[in-house]
ZADO-1210 file (C-alpha; in nm, 4 decimals, padded with zeros to 6 digits):
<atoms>
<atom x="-01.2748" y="00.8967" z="-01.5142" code="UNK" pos="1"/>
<atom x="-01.4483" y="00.8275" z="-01.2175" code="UNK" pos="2"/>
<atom x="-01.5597" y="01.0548" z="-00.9543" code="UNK" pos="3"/>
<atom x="-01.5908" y="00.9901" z="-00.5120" code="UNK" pos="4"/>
<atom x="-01.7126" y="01.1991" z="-00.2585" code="UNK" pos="5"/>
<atom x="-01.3370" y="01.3004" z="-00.2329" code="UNK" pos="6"/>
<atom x="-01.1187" y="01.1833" z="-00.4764" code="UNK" pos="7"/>
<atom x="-01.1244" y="01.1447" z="-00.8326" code="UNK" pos="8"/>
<atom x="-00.9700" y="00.8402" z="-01.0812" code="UNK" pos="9"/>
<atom x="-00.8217" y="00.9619" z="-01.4115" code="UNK" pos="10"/>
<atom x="-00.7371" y="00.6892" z="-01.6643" code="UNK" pos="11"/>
<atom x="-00.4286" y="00.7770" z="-01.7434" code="UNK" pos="12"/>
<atom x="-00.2474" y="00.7161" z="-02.1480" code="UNK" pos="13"/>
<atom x="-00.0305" y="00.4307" z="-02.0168" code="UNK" pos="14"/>
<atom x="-00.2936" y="00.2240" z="-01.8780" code="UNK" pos="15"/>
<atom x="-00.2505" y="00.3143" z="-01.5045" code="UNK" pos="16"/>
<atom x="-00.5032" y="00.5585" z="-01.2737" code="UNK" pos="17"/>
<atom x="-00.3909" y="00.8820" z="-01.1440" code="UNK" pos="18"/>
<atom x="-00.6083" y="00.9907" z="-00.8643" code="UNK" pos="19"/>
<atom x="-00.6453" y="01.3338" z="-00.7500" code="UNK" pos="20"/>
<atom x="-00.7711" y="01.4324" z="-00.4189" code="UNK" pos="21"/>
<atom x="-00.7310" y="01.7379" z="-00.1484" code="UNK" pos="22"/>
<atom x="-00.4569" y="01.8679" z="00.0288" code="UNK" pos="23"/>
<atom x="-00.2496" y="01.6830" z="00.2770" code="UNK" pos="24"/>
<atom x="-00.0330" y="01.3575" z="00.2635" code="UNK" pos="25"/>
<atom x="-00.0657" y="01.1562" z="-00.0537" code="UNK" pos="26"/>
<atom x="-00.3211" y="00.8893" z="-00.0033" code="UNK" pos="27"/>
<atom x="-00.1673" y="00.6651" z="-00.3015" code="UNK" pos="28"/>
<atom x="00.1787" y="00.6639" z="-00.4792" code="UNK" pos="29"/>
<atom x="-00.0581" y="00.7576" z="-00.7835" code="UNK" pos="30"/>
<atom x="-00.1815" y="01.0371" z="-00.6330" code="UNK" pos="31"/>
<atom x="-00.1993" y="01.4091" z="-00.6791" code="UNK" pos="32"/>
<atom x="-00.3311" y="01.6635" z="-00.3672" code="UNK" pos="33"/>
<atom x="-00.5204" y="01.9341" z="-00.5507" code="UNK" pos="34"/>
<atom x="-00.7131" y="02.2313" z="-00.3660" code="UNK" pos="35"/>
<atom x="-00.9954" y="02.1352" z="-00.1914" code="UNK" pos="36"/>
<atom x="-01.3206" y="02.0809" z="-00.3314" code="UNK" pos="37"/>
<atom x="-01.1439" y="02.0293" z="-00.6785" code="UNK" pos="38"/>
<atom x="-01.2254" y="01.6453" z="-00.7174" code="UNK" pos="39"/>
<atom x="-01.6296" y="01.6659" z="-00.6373" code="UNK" pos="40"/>
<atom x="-01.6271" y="01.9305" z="-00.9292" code="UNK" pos="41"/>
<atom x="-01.5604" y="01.6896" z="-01.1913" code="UNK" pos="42"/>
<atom x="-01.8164" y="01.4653" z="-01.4033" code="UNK" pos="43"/>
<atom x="-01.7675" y="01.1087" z="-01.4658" code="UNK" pos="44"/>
<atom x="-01.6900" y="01.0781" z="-01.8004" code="UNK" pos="45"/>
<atom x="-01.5252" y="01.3659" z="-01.8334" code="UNK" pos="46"/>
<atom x="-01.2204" y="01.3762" z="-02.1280" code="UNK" pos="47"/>
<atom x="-00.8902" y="01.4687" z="-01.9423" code="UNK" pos="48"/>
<atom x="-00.6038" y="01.6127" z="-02.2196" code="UNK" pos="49"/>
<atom x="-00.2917" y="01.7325" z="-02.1031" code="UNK" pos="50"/>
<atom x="-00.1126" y="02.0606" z="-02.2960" code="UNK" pos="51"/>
<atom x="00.1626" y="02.2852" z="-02.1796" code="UNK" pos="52"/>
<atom x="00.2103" y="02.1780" z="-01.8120" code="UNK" pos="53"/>
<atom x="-00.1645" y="02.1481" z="-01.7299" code="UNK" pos="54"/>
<atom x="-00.4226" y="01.9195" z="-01.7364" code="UNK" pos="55"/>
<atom x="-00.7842" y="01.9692" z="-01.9028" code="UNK" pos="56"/>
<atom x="-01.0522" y="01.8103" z="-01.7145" code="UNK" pos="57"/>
<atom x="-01.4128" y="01.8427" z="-01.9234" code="UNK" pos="58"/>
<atom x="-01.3092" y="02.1946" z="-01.9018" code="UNK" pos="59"/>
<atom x="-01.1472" y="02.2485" z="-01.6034" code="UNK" pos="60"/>
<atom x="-00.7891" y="02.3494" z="-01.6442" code="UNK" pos="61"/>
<atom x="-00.5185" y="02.2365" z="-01.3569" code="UNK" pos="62"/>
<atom x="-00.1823" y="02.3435" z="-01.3828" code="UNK" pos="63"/>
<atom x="00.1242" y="02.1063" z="-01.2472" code="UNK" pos="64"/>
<atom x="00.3752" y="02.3891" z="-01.2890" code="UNK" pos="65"/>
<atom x="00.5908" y="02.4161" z="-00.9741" code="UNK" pos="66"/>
<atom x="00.4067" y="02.0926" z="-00.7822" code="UNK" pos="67"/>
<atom x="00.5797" y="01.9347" z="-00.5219" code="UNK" pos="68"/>
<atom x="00.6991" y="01.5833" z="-00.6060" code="UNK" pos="69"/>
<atom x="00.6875" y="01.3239" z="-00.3735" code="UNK" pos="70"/>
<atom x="00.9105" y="01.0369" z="-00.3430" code="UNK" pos="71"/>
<atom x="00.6871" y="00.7082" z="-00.2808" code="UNK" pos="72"/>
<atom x="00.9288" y="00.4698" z="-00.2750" code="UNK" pos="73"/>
<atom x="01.0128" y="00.2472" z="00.0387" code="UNK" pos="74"/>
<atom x="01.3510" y="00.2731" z="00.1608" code="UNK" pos="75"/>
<atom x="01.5603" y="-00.0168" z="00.2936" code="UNK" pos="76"/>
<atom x="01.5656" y="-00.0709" z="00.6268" code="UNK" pos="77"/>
<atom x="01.8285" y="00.1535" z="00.8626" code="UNK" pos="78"/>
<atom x="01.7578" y="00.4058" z="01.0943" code="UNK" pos="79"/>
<atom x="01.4165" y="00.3762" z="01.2938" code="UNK" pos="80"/>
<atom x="01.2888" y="00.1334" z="01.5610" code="UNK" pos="81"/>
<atom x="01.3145" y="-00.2147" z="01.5241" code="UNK" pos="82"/>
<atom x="01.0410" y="-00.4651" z="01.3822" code="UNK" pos="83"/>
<atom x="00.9233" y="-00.5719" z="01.7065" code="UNK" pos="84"/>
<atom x="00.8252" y="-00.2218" z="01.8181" code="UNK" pos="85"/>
<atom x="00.6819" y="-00.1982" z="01.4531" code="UNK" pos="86"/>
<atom x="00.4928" y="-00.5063" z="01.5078" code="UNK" pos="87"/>
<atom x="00.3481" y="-00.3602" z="01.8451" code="UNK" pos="88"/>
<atom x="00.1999" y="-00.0323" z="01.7733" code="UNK" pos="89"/>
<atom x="00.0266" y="-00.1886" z="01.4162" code="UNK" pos="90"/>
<atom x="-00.0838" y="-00.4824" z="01.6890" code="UNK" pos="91"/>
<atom x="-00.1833" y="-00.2344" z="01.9224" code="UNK" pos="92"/>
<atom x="-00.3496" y="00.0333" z="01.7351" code="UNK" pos="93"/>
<atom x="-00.5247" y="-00.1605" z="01.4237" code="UNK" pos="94"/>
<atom x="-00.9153" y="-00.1995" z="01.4862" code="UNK" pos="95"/>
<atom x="-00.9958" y="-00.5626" z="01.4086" code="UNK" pos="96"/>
<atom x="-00.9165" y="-00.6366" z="01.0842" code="UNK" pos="97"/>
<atom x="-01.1807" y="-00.9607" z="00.9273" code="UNK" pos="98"/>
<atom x="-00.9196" y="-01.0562" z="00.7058" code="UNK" pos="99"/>
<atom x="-00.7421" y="-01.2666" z="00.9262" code="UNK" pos="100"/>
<atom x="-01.0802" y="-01.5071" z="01.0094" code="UNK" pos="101"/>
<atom x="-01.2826" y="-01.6692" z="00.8170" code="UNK" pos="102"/>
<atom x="-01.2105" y="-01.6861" z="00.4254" code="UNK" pos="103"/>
<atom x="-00.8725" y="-01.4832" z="00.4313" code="UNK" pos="104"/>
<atom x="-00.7158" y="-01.7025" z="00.7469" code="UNK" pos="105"/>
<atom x="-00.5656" y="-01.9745" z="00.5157" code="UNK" pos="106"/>
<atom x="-00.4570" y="-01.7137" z="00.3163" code="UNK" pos="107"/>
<atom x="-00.3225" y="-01.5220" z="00.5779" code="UNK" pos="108"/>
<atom x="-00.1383" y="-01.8394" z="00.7166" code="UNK" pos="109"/>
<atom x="00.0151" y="-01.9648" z="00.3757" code="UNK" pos="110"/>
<atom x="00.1641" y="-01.5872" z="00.3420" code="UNK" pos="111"/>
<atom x="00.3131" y="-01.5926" z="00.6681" code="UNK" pos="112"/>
<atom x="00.4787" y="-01.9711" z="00.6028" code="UNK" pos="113"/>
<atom x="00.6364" y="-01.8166" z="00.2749" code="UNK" pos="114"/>
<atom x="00.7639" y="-01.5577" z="00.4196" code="UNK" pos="115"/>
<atom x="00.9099" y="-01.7674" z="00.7107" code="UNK" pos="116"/>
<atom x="01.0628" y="-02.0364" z="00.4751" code="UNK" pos="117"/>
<atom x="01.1256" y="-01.7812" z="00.1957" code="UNK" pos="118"/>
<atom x="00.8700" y="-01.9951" z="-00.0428" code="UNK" pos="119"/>
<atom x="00.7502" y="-01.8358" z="-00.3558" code="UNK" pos="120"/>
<atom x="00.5318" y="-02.0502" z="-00.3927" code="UNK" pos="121"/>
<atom x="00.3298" y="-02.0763" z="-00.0595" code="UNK" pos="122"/>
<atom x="00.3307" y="-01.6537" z="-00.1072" code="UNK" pos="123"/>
<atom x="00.1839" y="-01.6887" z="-00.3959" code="UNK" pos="124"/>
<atom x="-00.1135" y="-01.9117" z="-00.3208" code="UNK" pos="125"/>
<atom x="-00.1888" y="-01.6498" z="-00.0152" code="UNK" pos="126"/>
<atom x="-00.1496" y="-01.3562" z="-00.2415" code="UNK" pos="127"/>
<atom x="-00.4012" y="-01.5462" z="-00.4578" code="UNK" pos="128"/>
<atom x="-00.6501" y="-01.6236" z="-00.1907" code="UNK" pos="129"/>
<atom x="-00.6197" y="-01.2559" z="-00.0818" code="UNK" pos="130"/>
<atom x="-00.6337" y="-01.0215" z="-00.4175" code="UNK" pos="131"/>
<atom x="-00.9989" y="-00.9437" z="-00.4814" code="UNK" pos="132"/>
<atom x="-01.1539" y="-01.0244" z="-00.1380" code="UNK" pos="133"/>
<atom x="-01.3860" y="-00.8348" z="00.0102" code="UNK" pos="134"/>
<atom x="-01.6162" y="-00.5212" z="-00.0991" code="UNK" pos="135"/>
<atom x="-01.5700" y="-00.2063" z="-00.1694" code="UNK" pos="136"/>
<atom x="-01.2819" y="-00.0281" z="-00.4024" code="UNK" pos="137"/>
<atom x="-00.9848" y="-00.1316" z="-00.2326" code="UNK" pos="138"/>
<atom x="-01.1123" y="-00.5184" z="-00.0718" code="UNK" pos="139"/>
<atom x="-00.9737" y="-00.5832" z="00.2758" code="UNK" pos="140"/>
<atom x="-00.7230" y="-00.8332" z="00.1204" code="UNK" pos="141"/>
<atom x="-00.5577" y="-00.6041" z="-00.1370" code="UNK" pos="142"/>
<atom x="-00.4962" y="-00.3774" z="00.1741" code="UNK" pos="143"/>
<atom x="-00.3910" y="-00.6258" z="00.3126" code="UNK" pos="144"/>
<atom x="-00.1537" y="-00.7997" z="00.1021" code="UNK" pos="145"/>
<atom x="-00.0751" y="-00.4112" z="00.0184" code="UNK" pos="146"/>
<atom x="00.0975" y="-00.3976" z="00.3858" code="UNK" pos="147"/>
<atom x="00.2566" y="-00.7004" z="00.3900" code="UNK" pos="148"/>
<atom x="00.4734" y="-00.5621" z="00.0377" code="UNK" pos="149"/>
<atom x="00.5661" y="-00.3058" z="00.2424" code="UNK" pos="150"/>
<atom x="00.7627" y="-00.4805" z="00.4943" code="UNK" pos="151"/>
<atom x="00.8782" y="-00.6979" z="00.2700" code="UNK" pos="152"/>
<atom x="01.0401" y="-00.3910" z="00.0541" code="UNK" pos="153"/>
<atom x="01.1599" y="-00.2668" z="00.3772" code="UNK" pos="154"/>
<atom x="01.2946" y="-00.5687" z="00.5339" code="UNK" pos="155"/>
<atom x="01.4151" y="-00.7638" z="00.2503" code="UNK" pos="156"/>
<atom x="01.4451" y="-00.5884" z="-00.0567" code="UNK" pos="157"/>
<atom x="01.6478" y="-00.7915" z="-00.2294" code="UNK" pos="158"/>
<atom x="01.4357" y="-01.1290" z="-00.0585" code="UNK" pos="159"/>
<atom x="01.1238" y="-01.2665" z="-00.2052" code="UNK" pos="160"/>
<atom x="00.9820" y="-00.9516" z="-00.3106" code="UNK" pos="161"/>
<atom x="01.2936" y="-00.8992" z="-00.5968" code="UNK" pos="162"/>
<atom x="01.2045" y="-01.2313" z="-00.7111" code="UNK" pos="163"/>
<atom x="01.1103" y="-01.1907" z="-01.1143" code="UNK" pos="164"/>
<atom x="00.8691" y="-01.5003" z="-01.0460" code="UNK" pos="165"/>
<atom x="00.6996" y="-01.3548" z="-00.7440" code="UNK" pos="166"/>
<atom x="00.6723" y="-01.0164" z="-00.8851" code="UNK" pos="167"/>
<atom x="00.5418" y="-01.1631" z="-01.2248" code="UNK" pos="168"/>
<atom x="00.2939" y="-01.4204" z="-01.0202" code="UNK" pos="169"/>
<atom x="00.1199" y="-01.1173" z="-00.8429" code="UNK" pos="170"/>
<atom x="00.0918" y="-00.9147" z="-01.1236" code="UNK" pos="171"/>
<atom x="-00.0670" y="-01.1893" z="-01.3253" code="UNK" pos="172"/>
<atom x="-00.3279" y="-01.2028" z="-01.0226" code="UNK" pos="173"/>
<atom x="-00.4478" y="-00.8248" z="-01.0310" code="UNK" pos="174"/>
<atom x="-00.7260" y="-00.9010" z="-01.2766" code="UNK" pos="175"/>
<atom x="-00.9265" y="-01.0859" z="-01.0053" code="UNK" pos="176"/>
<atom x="-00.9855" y="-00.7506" z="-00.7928" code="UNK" pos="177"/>
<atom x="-01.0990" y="-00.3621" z="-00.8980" code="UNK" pos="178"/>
<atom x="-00.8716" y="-00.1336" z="-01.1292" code="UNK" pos="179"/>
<atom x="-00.7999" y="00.1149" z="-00.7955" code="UNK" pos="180"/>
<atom x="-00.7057" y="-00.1762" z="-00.5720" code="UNK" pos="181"/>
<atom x="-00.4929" y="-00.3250" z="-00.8863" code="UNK" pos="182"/>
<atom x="-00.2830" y="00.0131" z="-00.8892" code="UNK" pos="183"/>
<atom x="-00.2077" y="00.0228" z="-00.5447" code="UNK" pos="184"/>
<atom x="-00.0921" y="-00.3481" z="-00.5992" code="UNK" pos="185"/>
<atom x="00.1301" y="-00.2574" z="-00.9406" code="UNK" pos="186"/>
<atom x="00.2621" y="00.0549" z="-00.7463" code="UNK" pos="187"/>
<atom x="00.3764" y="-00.1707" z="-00.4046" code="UNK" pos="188"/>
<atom x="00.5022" y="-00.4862" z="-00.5942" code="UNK" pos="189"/>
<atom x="00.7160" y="-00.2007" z="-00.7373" code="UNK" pos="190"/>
<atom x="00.8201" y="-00.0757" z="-00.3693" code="UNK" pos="191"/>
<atom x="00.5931" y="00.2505" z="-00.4267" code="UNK" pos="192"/>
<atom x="00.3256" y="00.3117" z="-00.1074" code="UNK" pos="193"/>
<atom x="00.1576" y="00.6104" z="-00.0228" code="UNK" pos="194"/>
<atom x="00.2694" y="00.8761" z="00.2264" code="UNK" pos="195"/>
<atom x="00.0773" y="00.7344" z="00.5692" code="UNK" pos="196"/>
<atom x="00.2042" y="00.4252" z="00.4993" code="UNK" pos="197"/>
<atom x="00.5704" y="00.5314" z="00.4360" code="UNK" pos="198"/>
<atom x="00.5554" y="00.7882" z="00.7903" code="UNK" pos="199"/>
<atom x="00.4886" y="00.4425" z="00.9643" code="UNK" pos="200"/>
<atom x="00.7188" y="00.2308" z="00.7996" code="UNK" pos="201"/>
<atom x="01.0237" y="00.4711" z="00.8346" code="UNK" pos="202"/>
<atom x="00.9178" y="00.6150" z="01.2110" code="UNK" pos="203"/>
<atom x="01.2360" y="00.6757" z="01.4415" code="UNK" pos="204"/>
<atom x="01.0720" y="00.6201" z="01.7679" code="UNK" pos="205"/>
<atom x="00.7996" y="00.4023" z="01.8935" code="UNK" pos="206"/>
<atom x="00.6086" y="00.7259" z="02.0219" code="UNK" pos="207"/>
<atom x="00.6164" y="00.8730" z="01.6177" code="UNK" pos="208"/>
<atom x="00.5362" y="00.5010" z="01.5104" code="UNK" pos="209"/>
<atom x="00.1989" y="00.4545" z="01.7070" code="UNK" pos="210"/>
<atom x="00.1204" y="00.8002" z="01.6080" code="UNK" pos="211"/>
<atom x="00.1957" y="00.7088" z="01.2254" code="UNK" pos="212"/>
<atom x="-00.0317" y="00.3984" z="01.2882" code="UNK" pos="213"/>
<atom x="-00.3321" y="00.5485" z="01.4148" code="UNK" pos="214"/>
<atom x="-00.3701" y="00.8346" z="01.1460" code="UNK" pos="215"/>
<atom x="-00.3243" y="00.5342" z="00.8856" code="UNK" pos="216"/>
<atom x="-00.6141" y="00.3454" z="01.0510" code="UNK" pos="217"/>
<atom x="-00.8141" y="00.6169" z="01.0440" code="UNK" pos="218"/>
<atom x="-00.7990" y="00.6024" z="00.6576" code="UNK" pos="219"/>
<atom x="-01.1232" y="00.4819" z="00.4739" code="UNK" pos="220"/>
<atom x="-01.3719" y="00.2263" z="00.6456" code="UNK" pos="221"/>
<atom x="-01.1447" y="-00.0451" z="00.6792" code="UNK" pos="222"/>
<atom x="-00.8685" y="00.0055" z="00.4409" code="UNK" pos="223"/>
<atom x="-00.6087" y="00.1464" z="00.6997" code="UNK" pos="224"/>
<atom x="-00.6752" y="-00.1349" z="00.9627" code="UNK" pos="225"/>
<atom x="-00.6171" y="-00.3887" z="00.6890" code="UNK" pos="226"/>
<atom x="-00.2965" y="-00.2578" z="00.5655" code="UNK" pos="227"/>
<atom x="-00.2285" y="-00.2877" z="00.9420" code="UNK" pos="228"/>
<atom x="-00.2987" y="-00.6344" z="00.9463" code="UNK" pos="229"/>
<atom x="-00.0706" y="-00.6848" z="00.6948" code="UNK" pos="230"/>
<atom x="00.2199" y="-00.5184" z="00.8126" code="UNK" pos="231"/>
<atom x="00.1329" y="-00.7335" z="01.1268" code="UNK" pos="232"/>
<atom x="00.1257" y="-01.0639" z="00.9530" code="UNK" pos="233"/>
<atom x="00.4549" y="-00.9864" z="00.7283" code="UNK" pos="234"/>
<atom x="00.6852" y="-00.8955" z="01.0306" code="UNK" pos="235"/>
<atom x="00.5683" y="-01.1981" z="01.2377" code="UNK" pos="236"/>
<atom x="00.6080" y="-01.4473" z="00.9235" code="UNK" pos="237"/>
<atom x="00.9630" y="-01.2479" z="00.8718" code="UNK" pos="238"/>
<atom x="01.0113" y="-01.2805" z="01.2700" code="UNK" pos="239"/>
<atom x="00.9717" y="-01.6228" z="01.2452" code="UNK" pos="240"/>
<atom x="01.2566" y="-01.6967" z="00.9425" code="UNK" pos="241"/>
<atom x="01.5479" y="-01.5656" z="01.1228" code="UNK" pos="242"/>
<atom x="01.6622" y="-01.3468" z="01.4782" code="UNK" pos="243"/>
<atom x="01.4717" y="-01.0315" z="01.5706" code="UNK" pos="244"/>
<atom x="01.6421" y="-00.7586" z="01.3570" code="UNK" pos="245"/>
<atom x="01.8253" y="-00.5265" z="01.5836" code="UNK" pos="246"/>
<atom x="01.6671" y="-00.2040" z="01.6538" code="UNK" pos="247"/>
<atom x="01.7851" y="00.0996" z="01.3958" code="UNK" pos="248"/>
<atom x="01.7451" y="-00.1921" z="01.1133" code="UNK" pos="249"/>
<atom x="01.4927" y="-00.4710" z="01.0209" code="UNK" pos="250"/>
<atom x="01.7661" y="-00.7012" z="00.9557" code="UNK" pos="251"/>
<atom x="01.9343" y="-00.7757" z="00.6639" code="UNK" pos="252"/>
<atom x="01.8357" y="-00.8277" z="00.3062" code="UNK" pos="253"/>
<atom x="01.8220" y="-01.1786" z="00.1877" code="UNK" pos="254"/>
</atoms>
């Protein structure tokens, strides 16, 4: 287990993290809001057993009894505003986001081309050149490449990001980068994003969406305007490889 200022990491039996942090909106779709203060009370280290509905914690007991669960998965595009107006409030609001300059550009670009020319290939060398770069425990380009799943799963669900090869290819890249930003990546190659992300995704007017935006920007040092950056660069590359989706939808799936 590890332990953050705010949050804490529980290796979980299957493999996976589970990360448990205060109250409010689910930070990861491997997350679990607990009262506050709960997470900076645990040691790092610390043996976490699970009996009768509750979780042991180096002697700290948390029950799940009665939690609320959350669904994290990304619905398919229907109701809400349409991509462009998407596009323009995570233009609008992101802070600048280094990803797109210097070492993640051709990355950047070779995303956006597979995306435009549906090319597993091309997606894959820019989700290579992405995973793993930059500091910290989620790098700039897992956030990124985090947003850009995002619209893929709710664009074109049954496009690219359905493809066993792509989903394999990415999965097979996630031990270049750290174990947290590696479950965020497993989780959104699987359509599963945490709740900020989701409120923007699925807004119903442009006024909710820059809203949505600019409390997901505010998350972490960088890691919200880089999952901006990605949702920018996905819905311009899928701009790009056919008509503006109508508003209410993001076009269909391919």
């Amino acid at each position: 287990m590890s332990v953050h200022a705010s949050a804490a990491n529980l290796a979980w039996h299957d493999g996976g993290l589970v990360t448990l942090h205060g109250p409010g909106d689910l930070g990861a779709p491997f997350a679990a809001a607990v009262p506050a203060g709960i997470a900076a009370r645990l040691q790092p280290g610390a043996l976490v057993e699970r009996r009768d509905g509750a979780l042991n914690i180096g002697g700290l007991t948390l029950s799940v009894g009665g939690a609320e669960v959350v669904d994290a998965a990304m619905p398919r595009a229907g109701a809400g505003i349409s991509a462009g107006a998407l596009l323009a409030a995570a233009a609008r609001t992101g802070r600048s986001s280094a990803i797109r300059a210097g070492l993640g550009h051709e990355a950047c670009a070779a995303v956006a081309e597979g995306l435009a020319l549906d090319d597993p290939a091309l997606l894959l060398r820019g989700a290579r050149g992405l995973i793993g770069l930059g500091p910290g425990l989620t790098p700039a380009g897992d956030d990124c490449l985090v947003g850009v799943l995002a619209m893929m799963h709710r664009a074109r669900p049954a496009g690219l990001v359905a493809a066993p090869g792509v989903r394999t290819g990415m999965a097979a890249l996630l031990t270049r980068t750290t174990a947290v930003a590696a479950e965020f990546l497993r989780h959104a190659i699987q359509g599963l994003f945490a709740e900020p992300l989701l409120a923007l995704a699925t807004a119903d007017t442009e006024d909710g969406a820059h809203a949505a935006a600019r409390r997901l920007c505010r998350r972490g040092a960088t890691s919200g305007a880089d999952t901006l950056a990605g949702i920018a660069l996905a819905l311009a590359g899928l701009g790009r490889g056919r008509d503006e989706p109508s508003p209410g939808g993001m076009g269909s799936a391919a």
